[in-house]
N, C-alpha and C positions, 0 to 999 in steps of 0.2 A: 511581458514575462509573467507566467503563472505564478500565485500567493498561495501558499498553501497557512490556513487559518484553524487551529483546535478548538477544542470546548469541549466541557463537561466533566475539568478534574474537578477537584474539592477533596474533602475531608468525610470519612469513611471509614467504619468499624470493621474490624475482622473478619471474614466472613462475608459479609458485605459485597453488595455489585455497584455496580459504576458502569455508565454509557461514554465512549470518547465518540468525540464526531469532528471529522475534516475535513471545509472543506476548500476546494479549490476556487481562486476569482483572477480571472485576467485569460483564463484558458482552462483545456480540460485535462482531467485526470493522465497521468502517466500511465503507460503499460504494466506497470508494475508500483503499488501504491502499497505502503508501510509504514509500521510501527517501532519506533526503537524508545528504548528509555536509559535513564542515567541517572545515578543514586550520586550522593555527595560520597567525594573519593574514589570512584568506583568507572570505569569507562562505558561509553555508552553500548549498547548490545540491544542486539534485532529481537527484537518480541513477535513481531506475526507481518506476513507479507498476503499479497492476492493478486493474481493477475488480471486484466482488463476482462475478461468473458469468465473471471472466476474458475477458470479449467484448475489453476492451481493454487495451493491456499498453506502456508508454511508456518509453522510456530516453532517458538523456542522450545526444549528440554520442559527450561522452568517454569512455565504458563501455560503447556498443552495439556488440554482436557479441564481449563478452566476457563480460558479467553475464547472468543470469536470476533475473526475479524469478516468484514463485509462489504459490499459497494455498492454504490448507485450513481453510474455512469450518468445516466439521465439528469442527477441532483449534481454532479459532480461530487460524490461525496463519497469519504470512504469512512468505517465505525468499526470501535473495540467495543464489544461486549463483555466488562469482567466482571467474572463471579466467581466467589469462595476466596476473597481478596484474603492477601496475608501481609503482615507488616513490613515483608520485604519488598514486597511490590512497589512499595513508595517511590517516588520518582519524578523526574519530567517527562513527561513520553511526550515523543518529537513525532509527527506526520511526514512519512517522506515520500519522496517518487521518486521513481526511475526508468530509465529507458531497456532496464535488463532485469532480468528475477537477481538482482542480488542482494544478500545479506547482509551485506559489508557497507558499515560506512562511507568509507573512499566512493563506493557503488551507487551512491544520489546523487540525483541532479538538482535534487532541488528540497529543500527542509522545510518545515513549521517552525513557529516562534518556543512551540512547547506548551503545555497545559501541567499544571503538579498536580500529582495524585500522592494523597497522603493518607495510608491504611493504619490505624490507633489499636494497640491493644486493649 
């Protein structure tokens, strides 16, 4: 059964970028590889998706035109590039895969342990 493995939260100023990186051991990538995160109180919500050949590549409202997500099938890996972080951003962002472009929760087959990203005023 594939593991899917994060890295590269930490502690992080304002404005501020941060790399996530995911990646998978035991198998390869899903057809569809994502990001979702989840704040204390608050439920978890998709931040950015990609599909296997990158044909398609989806972000949320409140992270587009600041995050990049990205792949390397080859690495088995898939990355969030943030930048212009803001304090709301803090989080655990989860790594997920799926067998379908979905956005939803329910719509993984398979999750990451989580990595916290925590952006300071």
């Amino acid at each position: 059964q594939v593991q899917l493995v994060e890295s590269g939260g930490g502690l992080v100023q304002a404005g501020g970028s941060l790399r996530l990186s995911c990646t998978a051991s035991g198998g390869t990538l899903n057809y569809y590889m994502g990001w979702f995160r989840q704040a204390p109180g608050k439920e978890r919500e998709f931040v950015a998706g990609i599909t296997k050949s990158s044909s398609y590549i989806d972000y949320a409202d409140a992270i587009k035109g600041r995050f990049t997500v990205s792949r390397d099938n080859a690495k088995n890996s898939v990355y969030l590039q943030m930048d212009g972080l803001k304090p709301e951003d803090t989080a655990v962002y989860y790594c997920s895969g799926s067998w379908r472009r979905s956005q939803f929760s329910n719509g993984v087959d398979v999750w990451g342990k989580g990595t916290l990203v925590t952006v300071s005023s």
